[in-house]
TIVONU-46591 format. One record per atom (N, C-alpha, C, O): residue in three letters; residue number from 0; atom name; x negated, y negated, z. Coordinates in nm, 4 decimals, decimal comma. Atoms other than C-alpha are relative to their C-alpha. Layout:
% residues N
r aa = Ala	i = NUM	at = CA	u = X	v = Y	w = Z
...
This chain:
% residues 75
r aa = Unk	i = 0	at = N	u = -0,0841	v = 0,1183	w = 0,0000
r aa = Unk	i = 0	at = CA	u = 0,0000	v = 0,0000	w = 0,0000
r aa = Unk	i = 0	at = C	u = -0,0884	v = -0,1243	w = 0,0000
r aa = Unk	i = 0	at = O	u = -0,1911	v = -0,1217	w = 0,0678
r aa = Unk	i = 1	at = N	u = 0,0709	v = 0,1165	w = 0,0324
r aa = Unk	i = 1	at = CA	u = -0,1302	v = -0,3405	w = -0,0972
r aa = Unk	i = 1	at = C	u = 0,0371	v = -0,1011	w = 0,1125
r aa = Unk	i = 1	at = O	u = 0,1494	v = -0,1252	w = 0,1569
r aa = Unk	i = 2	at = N	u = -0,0144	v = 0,0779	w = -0,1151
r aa = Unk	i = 2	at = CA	u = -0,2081	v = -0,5774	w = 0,1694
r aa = Unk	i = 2	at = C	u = 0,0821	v = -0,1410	w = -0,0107
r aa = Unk	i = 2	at = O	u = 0,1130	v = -0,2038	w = 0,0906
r aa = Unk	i = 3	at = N	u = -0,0655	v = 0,1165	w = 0,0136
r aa = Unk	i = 3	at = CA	u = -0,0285	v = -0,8784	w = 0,0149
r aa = Unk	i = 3	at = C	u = 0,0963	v = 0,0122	w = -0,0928
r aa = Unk	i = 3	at = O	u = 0,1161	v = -0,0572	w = -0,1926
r aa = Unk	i = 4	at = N	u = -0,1257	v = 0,0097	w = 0,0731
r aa = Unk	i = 4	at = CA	u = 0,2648	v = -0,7614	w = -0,1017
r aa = Unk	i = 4	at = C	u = 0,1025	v = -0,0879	w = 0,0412
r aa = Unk	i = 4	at = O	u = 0,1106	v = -0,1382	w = 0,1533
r aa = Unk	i = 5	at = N	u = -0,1259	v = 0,1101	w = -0,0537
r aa = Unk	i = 5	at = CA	u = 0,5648	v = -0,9750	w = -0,0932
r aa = Unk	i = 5	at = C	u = 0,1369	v = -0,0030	w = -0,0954
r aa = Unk	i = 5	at = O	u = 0,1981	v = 0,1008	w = -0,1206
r aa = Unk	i = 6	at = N	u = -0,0998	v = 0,0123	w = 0,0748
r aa = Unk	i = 6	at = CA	u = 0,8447	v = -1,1268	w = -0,3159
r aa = Unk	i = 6	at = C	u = -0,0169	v = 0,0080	w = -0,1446
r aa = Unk	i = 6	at = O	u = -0,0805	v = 0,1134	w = -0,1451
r aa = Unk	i = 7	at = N	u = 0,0121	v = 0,0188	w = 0,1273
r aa = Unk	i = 7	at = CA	u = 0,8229	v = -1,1634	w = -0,6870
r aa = Unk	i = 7	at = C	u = -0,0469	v = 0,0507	w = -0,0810
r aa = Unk	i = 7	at = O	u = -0,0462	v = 0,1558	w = -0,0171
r aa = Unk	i = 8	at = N	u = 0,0450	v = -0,0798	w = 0,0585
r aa = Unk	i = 8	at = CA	u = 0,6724	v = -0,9967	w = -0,9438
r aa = Unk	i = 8	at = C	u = -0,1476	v = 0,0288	w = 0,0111
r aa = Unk	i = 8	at = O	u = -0,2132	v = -0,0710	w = 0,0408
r aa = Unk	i = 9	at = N	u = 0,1225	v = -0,0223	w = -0,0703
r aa = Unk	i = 9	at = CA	u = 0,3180	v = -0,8095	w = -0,8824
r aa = Unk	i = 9	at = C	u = -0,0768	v = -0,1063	w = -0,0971
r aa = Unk	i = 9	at = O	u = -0,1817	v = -0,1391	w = -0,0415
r aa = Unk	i = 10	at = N	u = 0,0875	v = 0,0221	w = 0,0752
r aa = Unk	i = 10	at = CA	u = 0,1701	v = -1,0053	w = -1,1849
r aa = Unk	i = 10	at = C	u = 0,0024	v = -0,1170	w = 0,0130
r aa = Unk	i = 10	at = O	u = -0,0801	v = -0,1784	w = -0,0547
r aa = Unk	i = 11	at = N	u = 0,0070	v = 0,1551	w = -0,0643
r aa = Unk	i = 11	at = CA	u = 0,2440	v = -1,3460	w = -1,0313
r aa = Unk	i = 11	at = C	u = -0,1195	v = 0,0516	w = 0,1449
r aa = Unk	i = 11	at = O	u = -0,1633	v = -0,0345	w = 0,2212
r aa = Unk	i = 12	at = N	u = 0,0544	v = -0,0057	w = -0,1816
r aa = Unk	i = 12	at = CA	u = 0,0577	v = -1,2382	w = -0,6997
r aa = Unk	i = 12	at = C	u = -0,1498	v = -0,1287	w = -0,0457
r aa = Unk	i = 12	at = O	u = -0,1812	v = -0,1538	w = -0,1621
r aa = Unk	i = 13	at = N	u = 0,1393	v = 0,0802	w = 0,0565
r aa = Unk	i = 13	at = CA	u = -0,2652	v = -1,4774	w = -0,7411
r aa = Unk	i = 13	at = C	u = -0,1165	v = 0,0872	w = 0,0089
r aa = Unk	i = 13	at = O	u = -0,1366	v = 0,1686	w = 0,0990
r aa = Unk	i = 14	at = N	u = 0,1026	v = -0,0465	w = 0,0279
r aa = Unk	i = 14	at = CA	u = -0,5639	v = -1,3681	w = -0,8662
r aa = Unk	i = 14	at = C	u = -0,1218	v = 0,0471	w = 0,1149
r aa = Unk	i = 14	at = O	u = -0,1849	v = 0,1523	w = 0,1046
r aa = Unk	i = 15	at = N	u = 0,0761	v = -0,0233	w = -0,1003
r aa = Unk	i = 15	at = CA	u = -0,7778	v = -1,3831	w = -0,5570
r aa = Unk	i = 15	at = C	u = 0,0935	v = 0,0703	w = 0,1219
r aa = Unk	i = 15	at = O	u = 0,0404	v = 0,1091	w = 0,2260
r aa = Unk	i = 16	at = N	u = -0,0773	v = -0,1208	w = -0,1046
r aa = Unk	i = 16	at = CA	u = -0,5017	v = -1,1833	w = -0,3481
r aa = Unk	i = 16	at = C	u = -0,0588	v = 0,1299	w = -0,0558
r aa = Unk	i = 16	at = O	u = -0,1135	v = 0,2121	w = 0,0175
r aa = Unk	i = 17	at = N	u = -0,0003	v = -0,1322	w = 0,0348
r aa = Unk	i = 17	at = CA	u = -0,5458	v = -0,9038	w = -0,5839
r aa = Unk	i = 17	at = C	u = -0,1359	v = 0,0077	w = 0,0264
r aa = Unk	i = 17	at = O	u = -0,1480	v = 0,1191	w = 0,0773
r aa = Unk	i = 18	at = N	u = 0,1270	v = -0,0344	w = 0,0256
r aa = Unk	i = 18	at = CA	u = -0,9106	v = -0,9101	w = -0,5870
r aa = Unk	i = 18	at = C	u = -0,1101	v = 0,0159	w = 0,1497
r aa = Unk	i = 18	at = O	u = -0,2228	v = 0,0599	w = 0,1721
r aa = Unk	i = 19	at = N	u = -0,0028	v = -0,0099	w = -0,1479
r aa = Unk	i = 19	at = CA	u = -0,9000	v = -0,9529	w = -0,2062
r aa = Unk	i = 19	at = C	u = 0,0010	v = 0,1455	w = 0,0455
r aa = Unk	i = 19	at = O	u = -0,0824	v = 0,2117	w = 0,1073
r aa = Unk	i = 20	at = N	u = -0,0547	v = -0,1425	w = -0,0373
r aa = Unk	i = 20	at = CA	u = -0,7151	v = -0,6332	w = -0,1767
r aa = Unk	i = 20	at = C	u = -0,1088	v = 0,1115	w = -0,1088
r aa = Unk	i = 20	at = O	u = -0,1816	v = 0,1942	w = -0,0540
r aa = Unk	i = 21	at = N	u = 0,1405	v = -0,0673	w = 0,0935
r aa = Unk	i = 21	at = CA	u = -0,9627	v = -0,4608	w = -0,4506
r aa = Unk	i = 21	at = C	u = -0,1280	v = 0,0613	w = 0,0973
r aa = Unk	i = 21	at = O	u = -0,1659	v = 0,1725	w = 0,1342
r aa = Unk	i = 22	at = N	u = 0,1153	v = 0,0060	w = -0,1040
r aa = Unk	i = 22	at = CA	u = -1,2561	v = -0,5740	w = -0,2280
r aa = Unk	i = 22	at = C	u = 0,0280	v = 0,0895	w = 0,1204
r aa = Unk	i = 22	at = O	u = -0,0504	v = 0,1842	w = 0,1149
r aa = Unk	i = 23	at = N	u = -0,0442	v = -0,0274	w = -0,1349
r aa = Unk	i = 23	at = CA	u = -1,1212	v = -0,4504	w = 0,1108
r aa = Unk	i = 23	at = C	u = 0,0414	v = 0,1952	w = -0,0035
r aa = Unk	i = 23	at = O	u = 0,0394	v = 0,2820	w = 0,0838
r aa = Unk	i = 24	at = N	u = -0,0333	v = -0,1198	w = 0,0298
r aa = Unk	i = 24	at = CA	u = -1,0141	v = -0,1352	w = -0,0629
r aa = Unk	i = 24	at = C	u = 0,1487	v = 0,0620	w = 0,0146
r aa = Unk	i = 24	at = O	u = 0,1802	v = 0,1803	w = 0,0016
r aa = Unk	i = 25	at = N	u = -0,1571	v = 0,0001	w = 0,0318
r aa = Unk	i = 25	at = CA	u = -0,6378	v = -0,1664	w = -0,0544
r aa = Unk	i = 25	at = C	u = 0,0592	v = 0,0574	w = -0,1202
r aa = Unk	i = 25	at = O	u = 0,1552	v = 0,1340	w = -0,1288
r aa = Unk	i = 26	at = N	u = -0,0713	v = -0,1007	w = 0,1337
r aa = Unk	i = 26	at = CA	u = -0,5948	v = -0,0679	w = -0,4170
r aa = Unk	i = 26	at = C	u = -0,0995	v = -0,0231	w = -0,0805
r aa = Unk	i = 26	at = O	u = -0,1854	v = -0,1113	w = -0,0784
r aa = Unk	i = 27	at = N	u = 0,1300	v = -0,0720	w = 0,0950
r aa = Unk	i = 27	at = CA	u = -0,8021	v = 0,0836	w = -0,6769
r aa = Unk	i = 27	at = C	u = 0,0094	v = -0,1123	w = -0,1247
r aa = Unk	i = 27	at = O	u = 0,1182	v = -0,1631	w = -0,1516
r aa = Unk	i = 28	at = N	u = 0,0334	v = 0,0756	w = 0,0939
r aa = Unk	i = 28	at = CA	u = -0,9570	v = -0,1420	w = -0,9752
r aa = Unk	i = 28	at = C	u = 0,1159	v = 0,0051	w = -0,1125
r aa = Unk	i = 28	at = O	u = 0,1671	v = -0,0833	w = -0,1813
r aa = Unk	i = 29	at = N	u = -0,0937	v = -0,0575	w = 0,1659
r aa = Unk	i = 29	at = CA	u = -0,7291	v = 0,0445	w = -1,2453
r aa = Unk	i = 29	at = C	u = 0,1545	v = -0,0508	w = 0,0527
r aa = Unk	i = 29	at = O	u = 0,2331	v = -0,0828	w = -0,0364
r aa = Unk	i = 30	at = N	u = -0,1676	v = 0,0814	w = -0,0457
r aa = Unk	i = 30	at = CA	u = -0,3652	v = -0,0954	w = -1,0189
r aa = Unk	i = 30	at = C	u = -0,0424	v = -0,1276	w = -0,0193
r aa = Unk	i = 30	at = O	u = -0,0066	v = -0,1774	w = -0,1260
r aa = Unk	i = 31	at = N	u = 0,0625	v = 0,1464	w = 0,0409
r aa = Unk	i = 31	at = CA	u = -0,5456	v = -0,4466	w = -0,9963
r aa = Unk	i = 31	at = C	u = 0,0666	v = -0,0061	w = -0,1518
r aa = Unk	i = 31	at = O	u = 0,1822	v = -0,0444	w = -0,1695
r aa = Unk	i = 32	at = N	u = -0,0149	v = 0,0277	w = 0,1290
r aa = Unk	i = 32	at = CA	u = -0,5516	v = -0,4378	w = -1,3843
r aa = Unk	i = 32	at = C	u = 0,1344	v = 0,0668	w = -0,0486
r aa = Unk	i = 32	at = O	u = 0,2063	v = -0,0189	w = -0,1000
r aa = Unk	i = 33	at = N	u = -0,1098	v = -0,0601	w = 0,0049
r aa = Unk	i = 33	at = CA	u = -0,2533	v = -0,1917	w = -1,4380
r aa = Unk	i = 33	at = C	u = 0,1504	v = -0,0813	w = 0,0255
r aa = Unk	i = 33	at = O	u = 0,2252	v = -0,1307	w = -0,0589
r aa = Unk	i = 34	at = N	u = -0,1148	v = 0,0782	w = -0,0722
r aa = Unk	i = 34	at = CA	u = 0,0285	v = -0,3444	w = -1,1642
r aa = Unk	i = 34	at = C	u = -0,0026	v = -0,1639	w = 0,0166
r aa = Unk	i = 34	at = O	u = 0,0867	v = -0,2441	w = -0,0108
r aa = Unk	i = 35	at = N	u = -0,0011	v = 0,1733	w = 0,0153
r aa = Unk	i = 35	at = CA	u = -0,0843	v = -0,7015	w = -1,1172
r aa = Unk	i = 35	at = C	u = -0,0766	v = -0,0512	w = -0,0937
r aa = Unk	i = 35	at = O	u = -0,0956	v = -0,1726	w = -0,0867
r aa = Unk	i = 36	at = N	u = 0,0446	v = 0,0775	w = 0,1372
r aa = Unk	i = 36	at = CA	u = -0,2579	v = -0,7680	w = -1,4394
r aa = Unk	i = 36	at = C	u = -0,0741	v = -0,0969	w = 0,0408
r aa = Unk	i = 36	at = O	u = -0,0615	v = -0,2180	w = 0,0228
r aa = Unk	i = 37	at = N	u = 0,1447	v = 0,0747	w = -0,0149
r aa = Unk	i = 37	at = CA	u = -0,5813	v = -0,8606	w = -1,3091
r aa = Unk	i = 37	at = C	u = -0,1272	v = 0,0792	w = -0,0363
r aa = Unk	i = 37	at = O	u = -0,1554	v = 0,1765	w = 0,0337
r aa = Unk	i = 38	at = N	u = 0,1289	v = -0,0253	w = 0,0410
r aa = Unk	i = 38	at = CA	u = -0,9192	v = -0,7909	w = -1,4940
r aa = Unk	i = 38	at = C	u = -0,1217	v = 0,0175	w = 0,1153
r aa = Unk	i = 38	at = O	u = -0,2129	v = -0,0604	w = 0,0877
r aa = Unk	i = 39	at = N	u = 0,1134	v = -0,0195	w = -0,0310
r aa = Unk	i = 39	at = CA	u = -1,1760	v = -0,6939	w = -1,2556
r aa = Unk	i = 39	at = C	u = -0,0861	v = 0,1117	w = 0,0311
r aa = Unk	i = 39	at = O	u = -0,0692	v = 0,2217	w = 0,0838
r aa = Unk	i = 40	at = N	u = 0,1437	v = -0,0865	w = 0,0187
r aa = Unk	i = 40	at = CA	u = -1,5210	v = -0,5701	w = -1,3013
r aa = Unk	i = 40	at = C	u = -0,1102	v = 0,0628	w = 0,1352
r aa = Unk	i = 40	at = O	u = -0,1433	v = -0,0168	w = 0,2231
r aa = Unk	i = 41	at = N	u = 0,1018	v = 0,0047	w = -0,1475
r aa = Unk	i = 41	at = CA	u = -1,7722	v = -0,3977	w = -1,0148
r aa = Unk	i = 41	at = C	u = -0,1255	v = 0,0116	w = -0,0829
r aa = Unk	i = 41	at = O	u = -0,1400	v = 0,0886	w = -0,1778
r aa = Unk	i = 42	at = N	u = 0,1100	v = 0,0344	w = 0,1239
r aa = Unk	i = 42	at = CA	u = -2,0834	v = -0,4931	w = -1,1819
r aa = Unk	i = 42	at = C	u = -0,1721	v = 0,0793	w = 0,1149
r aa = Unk	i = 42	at = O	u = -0,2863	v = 0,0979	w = 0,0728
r aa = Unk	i = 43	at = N	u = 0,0860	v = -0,0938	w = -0,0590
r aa = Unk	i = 43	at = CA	u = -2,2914	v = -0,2967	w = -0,8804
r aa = Unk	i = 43	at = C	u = -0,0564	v = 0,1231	w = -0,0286
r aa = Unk	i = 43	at = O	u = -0,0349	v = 0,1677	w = -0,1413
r aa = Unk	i = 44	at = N	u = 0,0503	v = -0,1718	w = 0,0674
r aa = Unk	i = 44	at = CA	u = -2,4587	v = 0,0566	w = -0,9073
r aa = Unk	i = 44	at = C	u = 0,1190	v = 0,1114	w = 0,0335
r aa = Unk	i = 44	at = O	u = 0,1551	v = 0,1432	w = 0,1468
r aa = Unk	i = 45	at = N	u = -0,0661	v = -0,1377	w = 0,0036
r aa = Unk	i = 45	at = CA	u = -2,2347	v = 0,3443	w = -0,9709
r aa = Unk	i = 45	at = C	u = 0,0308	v = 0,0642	w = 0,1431
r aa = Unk	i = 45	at = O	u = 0,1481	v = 0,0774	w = 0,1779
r aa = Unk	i = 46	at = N	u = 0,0566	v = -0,1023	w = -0,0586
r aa = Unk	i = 46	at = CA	u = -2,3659	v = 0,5508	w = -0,6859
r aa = Unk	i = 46	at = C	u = -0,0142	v = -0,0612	w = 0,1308
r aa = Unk	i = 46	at = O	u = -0,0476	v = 0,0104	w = 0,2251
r aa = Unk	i = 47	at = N	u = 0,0241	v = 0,0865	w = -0,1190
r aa = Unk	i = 47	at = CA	u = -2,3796	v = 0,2605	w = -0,4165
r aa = Unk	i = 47	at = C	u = 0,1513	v = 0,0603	w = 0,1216
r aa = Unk	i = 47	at = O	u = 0,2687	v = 0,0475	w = 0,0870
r aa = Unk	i = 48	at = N	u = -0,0600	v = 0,0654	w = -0,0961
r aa = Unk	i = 48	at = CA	u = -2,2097	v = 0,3163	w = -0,0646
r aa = Unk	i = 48	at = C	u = 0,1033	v = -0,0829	w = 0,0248
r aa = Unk	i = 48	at = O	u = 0,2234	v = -0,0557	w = 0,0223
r aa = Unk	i = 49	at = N	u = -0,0846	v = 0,1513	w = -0,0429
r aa = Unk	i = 49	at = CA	u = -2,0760	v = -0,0235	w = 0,0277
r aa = Unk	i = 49	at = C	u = -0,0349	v = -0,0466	w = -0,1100
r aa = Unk	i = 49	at = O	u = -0,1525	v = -0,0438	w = -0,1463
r aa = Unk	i = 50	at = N	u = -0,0015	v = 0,0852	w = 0,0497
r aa = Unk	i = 50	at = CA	u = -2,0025	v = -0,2116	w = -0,2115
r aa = Unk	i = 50	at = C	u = 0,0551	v = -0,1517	w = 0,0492
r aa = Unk	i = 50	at = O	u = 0,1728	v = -0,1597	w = 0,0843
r aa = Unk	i = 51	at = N	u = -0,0069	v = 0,1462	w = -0,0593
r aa = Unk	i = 51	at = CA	u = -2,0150	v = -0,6146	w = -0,1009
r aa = Unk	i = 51	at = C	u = 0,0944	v = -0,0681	w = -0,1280
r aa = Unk	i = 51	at = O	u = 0,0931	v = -0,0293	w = -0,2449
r aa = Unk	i = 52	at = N	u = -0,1019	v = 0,0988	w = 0,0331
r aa = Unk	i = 52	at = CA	u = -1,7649	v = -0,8557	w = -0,2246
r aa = Unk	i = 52	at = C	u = -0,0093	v = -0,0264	w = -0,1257
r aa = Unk	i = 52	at = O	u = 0,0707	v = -0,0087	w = -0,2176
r aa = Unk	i = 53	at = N	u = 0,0851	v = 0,0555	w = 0,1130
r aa = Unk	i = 53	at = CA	u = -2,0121	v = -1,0021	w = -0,4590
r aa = Unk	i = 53	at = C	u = 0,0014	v = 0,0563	w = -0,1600
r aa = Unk	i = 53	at = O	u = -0,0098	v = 0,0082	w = -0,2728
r aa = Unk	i = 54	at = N	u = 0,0421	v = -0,0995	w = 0,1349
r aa = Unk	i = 54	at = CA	u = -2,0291	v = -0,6957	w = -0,6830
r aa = Unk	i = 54	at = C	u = 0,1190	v = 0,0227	w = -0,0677
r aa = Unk	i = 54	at = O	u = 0,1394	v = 0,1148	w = -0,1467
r aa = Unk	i = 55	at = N	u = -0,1337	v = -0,0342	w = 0,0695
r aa = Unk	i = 55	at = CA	u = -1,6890	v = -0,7360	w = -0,7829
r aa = Unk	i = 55	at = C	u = 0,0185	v = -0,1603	w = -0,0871
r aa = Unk	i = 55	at = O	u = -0,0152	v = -0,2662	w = -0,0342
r aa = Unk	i = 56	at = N	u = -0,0346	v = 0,1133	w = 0,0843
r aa = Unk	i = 56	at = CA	u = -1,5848	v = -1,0015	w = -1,0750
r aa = Unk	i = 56	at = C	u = 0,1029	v = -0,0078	w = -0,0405
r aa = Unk	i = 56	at = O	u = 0,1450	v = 0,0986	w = -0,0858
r aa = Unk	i = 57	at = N	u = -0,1341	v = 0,0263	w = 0,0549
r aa = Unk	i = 57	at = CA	u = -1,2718	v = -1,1305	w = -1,1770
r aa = Unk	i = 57	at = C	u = -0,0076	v = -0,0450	w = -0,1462
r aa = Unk	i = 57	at = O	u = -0,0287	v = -0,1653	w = -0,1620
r aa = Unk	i = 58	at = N	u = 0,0049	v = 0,0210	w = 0,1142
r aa = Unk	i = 58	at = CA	u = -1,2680	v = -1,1054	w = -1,5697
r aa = Unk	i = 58	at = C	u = 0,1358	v = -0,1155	w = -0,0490
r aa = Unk	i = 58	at = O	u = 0,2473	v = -0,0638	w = -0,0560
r aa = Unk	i = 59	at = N	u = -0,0813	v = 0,1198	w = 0,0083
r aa = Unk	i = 59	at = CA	u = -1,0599	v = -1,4587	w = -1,6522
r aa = Unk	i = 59	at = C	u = 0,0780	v = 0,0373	w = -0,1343
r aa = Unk	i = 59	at = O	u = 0,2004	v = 0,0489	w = -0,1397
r aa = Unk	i = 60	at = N	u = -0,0777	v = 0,0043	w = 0,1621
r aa = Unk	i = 60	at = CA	u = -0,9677	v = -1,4132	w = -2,0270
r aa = Unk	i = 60	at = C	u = 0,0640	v = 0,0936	w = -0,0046
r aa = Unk	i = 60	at = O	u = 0,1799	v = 0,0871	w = -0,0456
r aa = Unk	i = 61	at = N	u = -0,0794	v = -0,1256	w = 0,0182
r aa = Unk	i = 61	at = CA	u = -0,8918	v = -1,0546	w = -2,0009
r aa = Unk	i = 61	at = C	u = 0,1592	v = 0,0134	w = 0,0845
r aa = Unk	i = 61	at = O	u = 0,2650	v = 0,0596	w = 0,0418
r aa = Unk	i = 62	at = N	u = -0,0981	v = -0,0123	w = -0,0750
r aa = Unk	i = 62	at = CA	u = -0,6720	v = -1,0976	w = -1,6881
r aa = Unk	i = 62	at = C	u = 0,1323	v = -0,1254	w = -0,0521
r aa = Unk	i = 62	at = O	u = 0,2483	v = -0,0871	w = -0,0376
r aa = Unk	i = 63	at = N	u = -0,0879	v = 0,0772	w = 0,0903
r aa = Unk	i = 63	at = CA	u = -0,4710	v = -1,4214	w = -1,8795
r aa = Unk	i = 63	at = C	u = 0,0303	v = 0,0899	w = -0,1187
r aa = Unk	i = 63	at = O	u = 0,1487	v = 0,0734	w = -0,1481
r aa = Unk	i = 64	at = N	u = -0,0734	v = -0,0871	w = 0,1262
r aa = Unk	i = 64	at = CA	u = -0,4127	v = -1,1756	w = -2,1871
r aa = Unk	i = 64	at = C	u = 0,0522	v = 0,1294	w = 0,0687
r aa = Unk	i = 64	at = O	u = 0,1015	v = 0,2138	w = -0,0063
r aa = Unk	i = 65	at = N	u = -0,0918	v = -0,1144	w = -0,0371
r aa = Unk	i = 65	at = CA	u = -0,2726	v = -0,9097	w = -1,9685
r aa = Unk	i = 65	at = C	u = 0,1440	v = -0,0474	w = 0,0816
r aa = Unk	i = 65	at = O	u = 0,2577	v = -0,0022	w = 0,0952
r aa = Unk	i = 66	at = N	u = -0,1294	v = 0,0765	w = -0,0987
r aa = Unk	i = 66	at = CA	u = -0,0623	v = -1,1304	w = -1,7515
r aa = Unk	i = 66	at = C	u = 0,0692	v = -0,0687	w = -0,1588
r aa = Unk	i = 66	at = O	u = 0,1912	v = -0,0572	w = -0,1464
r aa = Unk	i = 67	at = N	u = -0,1085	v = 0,0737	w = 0,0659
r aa = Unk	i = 67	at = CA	u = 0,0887	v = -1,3277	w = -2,0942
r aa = Unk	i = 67	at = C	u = 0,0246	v = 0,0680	w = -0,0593
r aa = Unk	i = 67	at = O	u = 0,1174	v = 0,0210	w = -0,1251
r aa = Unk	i = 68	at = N	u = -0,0320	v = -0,1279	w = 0,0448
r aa = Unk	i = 68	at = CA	u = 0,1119	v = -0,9663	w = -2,2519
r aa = Unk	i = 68	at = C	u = 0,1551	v = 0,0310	w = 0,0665
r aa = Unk	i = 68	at = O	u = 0,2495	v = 0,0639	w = -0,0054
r aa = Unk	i = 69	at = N	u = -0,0747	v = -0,0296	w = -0,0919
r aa = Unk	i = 69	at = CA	u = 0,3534	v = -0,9215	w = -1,9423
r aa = Unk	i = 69	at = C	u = 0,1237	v = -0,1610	w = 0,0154
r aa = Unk	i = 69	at = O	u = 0,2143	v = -0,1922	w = 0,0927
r aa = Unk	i = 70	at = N	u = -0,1039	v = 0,0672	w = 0,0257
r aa = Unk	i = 70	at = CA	u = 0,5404	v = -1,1889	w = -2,0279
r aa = Unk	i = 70	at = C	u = 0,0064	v = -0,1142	w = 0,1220
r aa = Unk	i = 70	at = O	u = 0,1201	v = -0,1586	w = 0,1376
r aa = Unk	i = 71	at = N	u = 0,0089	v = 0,0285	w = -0,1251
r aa = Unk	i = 71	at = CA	u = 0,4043	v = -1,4047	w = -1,6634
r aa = Unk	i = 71	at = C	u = -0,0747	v = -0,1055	w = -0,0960
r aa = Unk	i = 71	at = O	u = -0,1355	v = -0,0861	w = -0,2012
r aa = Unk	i = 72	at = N	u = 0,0670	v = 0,0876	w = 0,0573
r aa = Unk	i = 72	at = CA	u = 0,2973	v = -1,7611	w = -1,7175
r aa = Unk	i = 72	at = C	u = -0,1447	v = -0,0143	w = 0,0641
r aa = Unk	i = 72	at = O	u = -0,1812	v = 0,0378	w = 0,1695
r aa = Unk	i = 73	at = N	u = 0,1266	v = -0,0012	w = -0,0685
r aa = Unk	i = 73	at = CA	u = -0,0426	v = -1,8479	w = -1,6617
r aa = Unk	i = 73	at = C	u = -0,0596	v = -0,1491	w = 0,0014
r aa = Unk	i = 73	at = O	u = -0,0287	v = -0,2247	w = -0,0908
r aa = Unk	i = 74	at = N	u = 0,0683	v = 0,1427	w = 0,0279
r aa = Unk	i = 74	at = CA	u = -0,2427	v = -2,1768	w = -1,6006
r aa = Unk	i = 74	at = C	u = -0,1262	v = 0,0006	w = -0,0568
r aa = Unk	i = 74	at = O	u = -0,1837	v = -0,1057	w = -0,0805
């Protein structure tokens, strides 16, 4: 279950909620991009442990063409 769930549709949630919950380990990279139509990358080693905050990226263009795919406005 995703730590900032709430009202409205998942692909409105803001970008740094989802990527919050990503980080923290709330939900897996592929729902991120899947359910809330957010792009992000773990640009760390494969094979690493802990992964830190850092090693995660929020892909901008990709996540605007999946969110206006989905029919969700975007700024």
């Amino acid at each position: 279950m995703a730590a900032h769930v709430g009202y409205g549709r998942a692909e409105e949630h803001p970008v740094e909620a989802v990527l919050s919950d990503v980080v923290n380990g709330y939900i897996t990279l592929e729902a991120a991009r899947t359910t809330y139509g957010v792009a992000i990358d773990y640009i760390g080693p494969e094979d690493a442990l802990v992964r830190p905050p850092d090693a995660y990226r929020v892909d901008q263009a990709r996540t605007v063409a999946l969110r206006r795919a989905r029919g969700c406005p975007t700024s």
